[in-house]
C-alpha positions as CSV (number, residue, x, y, z in Angstrom):
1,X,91.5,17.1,-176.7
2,X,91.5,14.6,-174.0
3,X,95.5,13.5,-175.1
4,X,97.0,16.9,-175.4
5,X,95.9,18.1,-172.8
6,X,97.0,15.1,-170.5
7,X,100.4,15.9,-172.7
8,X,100.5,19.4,-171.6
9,X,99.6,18.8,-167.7
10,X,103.1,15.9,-168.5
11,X,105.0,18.3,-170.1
12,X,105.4,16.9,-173.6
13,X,105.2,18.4,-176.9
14,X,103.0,16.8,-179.7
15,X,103.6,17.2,-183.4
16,X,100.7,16.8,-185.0
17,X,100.6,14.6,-188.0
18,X,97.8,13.9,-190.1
19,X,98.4,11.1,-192.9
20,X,101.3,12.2,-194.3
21,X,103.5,9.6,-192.0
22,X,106.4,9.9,-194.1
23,X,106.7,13.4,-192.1
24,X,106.7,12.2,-188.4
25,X,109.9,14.1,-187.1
26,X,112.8,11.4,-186.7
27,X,113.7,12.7,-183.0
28,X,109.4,11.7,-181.5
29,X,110.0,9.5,-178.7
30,X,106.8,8.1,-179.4
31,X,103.5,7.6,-181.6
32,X,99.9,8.3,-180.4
33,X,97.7,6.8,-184.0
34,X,94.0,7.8,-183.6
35,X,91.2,6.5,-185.1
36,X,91.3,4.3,-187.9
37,X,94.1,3.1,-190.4
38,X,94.4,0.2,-193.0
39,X,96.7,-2.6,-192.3
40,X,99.1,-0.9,-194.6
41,X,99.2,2.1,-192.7
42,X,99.9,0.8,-189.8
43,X,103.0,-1.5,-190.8
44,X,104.3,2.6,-191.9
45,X,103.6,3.3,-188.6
46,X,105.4,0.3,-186.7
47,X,108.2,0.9,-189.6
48,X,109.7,3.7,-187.6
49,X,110.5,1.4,-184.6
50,X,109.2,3.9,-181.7
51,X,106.9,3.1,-179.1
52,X,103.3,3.2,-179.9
53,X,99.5,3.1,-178.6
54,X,96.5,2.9,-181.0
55,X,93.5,4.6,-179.6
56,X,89.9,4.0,-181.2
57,X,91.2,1.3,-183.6
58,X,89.4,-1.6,-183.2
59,X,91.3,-4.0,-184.9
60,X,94.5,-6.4,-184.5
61,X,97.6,-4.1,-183.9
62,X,99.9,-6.9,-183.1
63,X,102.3,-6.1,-180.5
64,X,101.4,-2.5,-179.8
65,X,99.6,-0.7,-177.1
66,X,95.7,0.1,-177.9
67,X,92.9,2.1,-176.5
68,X,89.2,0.4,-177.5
69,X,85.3,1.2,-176.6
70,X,84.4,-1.6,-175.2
71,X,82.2,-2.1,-177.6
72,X,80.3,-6.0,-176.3
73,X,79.2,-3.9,-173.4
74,X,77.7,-1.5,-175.1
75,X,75.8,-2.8,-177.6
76,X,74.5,-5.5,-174.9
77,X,73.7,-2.4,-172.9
78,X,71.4,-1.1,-175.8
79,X,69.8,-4.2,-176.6
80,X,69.3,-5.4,-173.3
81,X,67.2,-1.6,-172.9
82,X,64.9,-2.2,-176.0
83,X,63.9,-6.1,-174.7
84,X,63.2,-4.4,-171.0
85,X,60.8,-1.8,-172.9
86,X,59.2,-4.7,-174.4
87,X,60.6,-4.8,-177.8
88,X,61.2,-7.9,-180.2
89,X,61.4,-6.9,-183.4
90,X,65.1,-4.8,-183.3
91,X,66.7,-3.5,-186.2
92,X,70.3,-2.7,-186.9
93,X,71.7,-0.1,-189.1
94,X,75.8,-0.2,-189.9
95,X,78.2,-2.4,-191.8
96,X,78.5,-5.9,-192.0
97,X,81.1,-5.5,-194.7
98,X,84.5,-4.8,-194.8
99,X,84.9,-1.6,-194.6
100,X,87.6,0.8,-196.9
101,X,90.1,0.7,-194.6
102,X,90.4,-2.8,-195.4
103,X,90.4,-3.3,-191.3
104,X,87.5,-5.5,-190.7
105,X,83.8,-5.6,-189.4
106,X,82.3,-3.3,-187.8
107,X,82.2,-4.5,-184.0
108,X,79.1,-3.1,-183.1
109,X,77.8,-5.2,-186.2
110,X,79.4,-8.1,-185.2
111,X,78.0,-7.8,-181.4
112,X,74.7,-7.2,-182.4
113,X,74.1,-10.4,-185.0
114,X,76.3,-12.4,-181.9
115,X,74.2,-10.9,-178.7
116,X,70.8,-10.7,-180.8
117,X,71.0,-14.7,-182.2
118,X,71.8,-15.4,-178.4
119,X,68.8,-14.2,-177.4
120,X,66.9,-16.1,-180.4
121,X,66.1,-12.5,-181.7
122,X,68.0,-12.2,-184.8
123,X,66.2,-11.9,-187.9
124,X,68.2,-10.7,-191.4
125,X,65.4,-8.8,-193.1
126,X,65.7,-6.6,-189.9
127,X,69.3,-5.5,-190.8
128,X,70.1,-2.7,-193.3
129,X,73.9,-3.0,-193.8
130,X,75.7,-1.3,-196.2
131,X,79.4,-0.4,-197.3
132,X,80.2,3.3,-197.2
133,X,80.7,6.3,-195.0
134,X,78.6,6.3,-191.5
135,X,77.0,9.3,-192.4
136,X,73.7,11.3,-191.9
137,X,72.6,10.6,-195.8
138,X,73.7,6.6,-195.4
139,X,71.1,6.7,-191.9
140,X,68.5,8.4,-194.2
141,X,68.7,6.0,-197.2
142,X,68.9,2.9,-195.0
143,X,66.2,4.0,-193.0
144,X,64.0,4.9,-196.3
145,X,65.0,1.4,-197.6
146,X,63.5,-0.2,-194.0
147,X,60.0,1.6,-194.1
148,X,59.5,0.4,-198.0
149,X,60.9,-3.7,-197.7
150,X,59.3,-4.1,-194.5
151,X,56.1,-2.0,-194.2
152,X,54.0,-3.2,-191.3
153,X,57.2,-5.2,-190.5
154,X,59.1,-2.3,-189.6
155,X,61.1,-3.1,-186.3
156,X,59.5,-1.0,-183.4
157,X,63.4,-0.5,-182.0
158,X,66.5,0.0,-184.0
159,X,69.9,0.4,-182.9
160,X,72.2,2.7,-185.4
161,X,75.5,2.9,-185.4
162,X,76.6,6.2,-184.9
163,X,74.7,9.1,-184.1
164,X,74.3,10.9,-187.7
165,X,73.4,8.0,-189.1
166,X,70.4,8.0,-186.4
167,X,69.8,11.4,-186.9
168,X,69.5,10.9,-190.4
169,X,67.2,8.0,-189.6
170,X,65.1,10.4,-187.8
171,X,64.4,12.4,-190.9
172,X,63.6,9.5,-192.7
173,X,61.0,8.6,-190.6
174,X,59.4,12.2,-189.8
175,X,58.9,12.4,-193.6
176,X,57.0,8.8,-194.1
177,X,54.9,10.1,-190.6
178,X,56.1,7.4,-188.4
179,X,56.5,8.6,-184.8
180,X,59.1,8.6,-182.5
181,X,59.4,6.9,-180.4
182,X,55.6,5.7,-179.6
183,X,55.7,3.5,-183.6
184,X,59.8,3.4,-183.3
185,X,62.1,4.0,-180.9
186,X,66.3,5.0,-181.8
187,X,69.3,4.7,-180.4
188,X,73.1,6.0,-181.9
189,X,76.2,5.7,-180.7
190,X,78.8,8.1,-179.4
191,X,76.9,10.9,-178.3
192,X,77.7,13.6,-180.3
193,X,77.0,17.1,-178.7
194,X,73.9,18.0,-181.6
195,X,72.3,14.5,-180.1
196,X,70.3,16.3,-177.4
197,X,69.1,19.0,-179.7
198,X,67.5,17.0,-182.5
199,X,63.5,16.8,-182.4
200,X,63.1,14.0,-180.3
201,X,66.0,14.5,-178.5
202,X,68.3,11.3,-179.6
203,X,69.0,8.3,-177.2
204,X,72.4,7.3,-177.5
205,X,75.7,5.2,-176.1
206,X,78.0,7.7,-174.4
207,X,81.6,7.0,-175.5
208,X,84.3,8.8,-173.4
209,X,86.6,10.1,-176.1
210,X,88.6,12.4,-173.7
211,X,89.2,9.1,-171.8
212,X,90.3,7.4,-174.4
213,X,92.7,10.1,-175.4
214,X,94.3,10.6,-171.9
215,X,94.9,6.9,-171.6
216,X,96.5,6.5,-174.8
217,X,99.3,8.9,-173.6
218,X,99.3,7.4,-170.5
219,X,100.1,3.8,-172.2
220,X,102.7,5.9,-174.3
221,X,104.4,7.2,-171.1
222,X,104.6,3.9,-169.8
223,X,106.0,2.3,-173.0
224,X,108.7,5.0,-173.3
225,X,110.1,4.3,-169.9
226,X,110.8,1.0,-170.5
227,X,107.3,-1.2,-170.1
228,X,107.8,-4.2,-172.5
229,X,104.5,-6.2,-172.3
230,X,101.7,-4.6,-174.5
231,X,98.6,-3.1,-172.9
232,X,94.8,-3.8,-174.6
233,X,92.4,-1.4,-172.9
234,X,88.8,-1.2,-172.9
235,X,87.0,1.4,-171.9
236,X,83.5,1.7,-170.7
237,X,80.4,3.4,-171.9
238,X,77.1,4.6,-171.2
239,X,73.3,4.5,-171.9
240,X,72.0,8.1,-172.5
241,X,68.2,7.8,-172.9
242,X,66.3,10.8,-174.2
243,X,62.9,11.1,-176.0
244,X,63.8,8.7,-178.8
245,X,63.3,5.8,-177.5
246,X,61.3,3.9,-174.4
């Protein structure tokens, strides 16, 4: 939303292509790629010699233009939160694999083993990583799978991903009776619009997807008119705290 309408308000006309590269119309000035693609993918997409800006793909791009969450921030940001409420013992919930894409680690894993082993934190039995789609079932199963191997264990905090995932999470824990957030407290990530109307309402990391969409056609513009040095942006994001977690 947040690209075409910076598009429209620049007068330029998208043509919307989804997967199917094969069909990008030969006379596009340039390439706005959102969201993820495998490494494959995106040598198709640098095959057609057009300038190009990546937005919410995390991963290298070589010379292109990119668009990122800033991702190191925000994951400080939440566990930096749960130590200020008093919590030690915090769990993670995402991927620490590879994921199908074939384009890496999840960064949010990676910042949370890297942030939490700085703190002298980090403890393995306290992650439930898995390989698969970041889902609402995935949050429920992992969540299920952290109340039965750890038991009186369980982490009092855990940070999740993404937001279904979390709300899955939620269910999981309603059903074993474990309250939210006085035995644990949640936080997703991206701050989907259903966040605030889940029972607790759902803490999460605000990610400004418009943003991110205007400033990849911004890059694009600048590209096109002749910019020759590649532009990495990060973007910033925010803590939105509701009853899920203290």
């Amino acid at each position: 939303m947040g690209a075409e309408k910076y598009a429209e308000e620049h007068g330029l006309s998208i043509s919307r292509v989804y997967a199917e590269y094969e069909k990008i119309p030969g006379d596009v000035e340039g390439i706005l790629a959102i969201g993820k693609f495998s490494k494959q993918q995106i040598q198709v997409l640098q095959s057609f010699q057009k300038p190009i800006c990546f937005v919410d793909t995390y991963y290298e791009v070589g010379s292109a233009d990119q668009v990122m969450v800033d991702f190191e921030q925000a994951v400080k940001d939440v566990i930096d939160y749960f130590v200020q409420q008093g919590h030690q013992r915090i769990g993670y919930i995402g991927s620490l694999a590879e994921d199908e894409m074939n384009s890496g680690i999840d960064p949010r894993s990676l910042e949370y083993t890297r942030y939490m082993q700085k703190l002298g934190l980090y403890r393995k039995e306290d992650v439930f990583d898995f390989k698969g789609k970041y889902d609402a079932r995935a949050g429920y199963q992992q969540m299920i799978s952290a109340i039965r191997n750890r038991g009186d264990h369980l982490p009092t905090a855990f940070f999740i991903a993404n937001d279904p995932m979390a709300i899955g999470s939620l269910k999981a824990l309603h059903e074993n009776n474990i309250r939210v957030p006085e035995q644990v407290s949640l936080i997703g990530f991206n701050d989907v619009s259903v966040s605030q109307y889940t029972v607790p309402a759902l803490s999460t990391v605000k990610v400004y997807t418009e943003v991110m969409g205007e400033e990849g056609v911004a890059l694009l513009l600048e590209r096109i008119n002749s910019r020759e040095i590649p532009k990495k942006v990060r973007l910033g994001t925010k803590l939105a705290i509701r009853e899920s977690s203290k």
